[in-house]
Backbone bond lengths (Angstrom), bond angles and torsions (degrees), N, CA, C in turn:
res aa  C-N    CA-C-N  psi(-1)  N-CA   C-N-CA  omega(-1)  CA-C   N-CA-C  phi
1 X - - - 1.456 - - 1.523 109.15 -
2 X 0.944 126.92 119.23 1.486 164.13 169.09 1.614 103.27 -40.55
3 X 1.427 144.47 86.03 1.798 120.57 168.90 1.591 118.94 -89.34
4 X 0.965 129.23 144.67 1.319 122.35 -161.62 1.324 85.94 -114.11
5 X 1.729 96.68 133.35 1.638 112.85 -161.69 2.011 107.10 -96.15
6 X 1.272 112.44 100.95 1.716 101.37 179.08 1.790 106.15 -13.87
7 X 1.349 109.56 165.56 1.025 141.81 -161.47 1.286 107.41 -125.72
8 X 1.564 137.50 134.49 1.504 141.47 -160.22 1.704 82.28 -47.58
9 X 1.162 128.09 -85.74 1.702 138.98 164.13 1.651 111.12 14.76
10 X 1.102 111.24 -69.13 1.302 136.06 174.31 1.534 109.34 -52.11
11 X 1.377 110.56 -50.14 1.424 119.14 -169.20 1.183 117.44 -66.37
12 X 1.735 104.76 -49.30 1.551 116.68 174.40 1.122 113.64 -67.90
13 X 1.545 141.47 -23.37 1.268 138.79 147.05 1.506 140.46 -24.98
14 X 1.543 89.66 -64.39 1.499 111.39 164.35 1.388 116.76 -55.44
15 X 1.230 103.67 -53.72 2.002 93.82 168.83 1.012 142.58 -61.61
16 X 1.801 98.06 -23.80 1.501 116.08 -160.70 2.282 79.15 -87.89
17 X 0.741 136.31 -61.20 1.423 142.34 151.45 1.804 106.83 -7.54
18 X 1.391 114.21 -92.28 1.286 111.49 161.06 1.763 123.20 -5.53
19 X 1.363 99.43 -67.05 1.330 105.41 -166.76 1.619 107.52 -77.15
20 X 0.882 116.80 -15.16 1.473 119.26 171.25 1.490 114.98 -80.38
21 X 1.210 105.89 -44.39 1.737 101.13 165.56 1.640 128.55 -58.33
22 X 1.771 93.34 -38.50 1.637 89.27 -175.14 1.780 93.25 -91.65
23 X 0.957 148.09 15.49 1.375 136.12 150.51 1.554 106.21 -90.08
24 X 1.425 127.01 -30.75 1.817 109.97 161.19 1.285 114.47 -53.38
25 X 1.394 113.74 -64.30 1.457 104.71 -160.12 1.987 100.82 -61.44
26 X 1.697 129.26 -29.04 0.905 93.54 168.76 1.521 166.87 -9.39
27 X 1.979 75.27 -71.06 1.445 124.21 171.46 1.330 104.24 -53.93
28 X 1.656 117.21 -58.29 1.395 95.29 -157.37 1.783 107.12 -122.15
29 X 1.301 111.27 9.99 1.746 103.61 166.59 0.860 117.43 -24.54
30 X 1.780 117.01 -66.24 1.592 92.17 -161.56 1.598 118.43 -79.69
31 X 1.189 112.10 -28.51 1.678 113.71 173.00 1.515 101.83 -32.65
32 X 1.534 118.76 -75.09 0.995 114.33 -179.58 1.673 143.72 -47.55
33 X 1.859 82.72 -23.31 1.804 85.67 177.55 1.223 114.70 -69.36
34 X 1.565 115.29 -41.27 1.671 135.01 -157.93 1.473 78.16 -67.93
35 X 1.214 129.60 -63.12 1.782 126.41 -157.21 1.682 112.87 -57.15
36 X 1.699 97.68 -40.24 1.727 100.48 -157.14 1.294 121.54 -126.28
37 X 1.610 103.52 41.43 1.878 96.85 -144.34 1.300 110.83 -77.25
38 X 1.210 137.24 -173.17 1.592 135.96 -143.72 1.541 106.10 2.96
39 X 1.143 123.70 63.34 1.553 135.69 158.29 1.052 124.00 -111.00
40 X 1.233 137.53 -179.18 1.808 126.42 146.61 1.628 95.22 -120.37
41 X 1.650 89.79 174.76 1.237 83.90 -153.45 1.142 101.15 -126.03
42 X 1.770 165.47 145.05 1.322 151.91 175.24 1.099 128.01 -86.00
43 X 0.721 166.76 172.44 1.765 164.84 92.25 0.845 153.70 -149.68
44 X 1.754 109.96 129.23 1.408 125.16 176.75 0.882 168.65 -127.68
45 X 1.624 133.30 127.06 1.643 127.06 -126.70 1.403 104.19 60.36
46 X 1.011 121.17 47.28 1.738 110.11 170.42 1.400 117.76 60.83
47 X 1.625 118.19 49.62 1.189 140.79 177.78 0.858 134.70 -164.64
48 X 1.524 116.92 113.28 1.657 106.41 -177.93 1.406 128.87 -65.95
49 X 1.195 125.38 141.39 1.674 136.04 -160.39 1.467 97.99 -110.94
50 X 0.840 106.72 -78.39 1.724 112.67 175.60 1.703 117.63 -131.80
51 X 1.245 95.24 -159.69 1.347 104.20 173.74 1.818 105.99 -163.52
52 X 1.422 105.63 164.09 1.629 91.47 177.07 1.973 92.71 -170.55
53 X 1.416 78.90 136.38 1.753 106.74 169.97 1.062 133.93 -39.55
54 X 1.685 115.56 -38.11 1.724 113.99 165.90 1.719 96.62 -155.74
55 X 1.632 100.46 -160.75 1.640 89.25 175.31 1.765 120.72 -106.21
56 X 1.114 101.33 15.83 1.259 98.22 141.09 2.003 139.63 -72.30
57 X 1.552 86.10 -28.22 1.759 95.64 172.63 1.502 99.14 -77.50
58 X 1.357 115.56 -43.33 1.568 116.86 178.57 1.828 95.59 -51.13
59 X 1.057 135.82 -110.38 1.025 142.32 163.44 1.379 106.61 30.73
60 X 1.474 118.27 -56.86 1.276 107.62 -164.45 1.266 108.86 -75.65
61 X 1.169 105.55 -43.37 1.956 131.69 178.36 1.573 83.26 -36.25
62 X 1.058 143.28 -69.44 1.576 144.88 -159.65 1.271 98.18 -70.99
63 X 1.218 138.77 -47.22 1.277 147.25 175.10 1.852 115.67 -25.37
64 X 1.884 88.31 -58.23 1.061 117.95 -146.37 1.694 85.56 -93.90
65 X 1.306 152.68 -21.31 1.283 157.55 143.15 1.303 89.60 126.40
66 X 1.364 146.07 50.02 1.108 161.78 -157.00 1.834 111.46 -114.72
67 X 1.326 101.94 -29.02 1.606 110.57 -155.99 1.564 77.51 -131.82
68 X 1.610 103.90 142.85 1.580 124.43 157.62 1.333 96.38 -141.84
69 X 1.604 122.08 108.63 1.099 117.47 155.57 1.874 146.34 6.69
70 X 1.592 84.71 -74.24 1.547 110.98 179.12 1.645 108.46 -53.18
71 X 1.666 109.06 -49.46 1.644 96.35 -170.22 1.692 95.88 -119.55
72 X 1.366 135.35 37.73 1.581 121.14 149.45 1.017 102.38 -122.05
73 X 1.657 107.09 140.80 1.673 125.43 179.98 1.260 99.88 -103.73
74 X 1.319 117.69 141.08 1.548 124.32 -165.71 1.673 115.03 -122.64
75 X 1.178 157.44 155.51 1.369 152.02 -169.53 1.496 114.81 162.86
76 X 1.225 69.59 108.61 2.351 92.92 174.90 1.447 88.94 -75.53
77 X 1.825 98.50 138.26 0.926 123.72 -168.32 1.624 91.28 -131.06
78 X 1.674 92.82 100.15 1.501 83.10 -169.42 1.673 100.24 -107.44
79 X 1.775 96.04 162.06 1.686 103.17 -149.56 2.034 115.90 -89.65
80 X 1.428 98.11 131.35 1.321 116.33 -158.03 1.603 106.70 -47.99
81 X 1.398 105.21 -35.31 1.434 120.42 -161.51 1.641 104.98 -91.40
82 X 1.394 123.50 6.60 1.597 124.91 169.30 1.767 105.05 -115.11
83 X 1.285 87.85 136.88 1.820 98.94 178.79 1.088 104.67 -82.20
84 X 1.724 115.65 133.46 1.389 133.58 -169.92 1.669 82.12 -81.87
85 X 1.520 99.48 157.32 1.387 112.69 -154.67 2.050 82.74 -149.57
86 X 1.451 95.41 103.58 1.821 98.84 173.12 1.376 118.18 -99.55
């Protein structure tokens, strides 16, 4: 089987992509944490869609044809006010 290797085009895409995601969640981590904490969080095109409690709610979201990989960005927003426990 044959993989067809991205293209410089492709490449600069992906980054140029990259960098747009980690400048959203910048923008809006904490909004979202204070609002949704131990949640995850969705979004797409620069909008939140949903959100869901564990990955079973995720799950359904996919279930439900809700989630496509390729264009929802996803991020647990985990909650300020619980002690991380290593």
């Amino acid at each position: 089987m044959k993989v067809k290797l991205p293209t410089r085009e492709d490449m600069q895409d992906m980054i140029k992509r990259g960098e747009e995601e980690r400048a959203y969640w910048a923008r809006h981590y904490g909004e979202y944490r204070e609002k949704y904490p131990d949640q995850y969080v969705l979004v797409r095109d620069g909008k939140l869609i949903a959100t869901a409690r564990d990955l079973d709610e995720l799950e359904a979201l996919r279930d439900a044809g809700r989630l496509d990989a390729g264009n929802v960005w996803v991020q647990f927003m985990a909650d300020p006010d619980e002690p991380l426990i290593v």
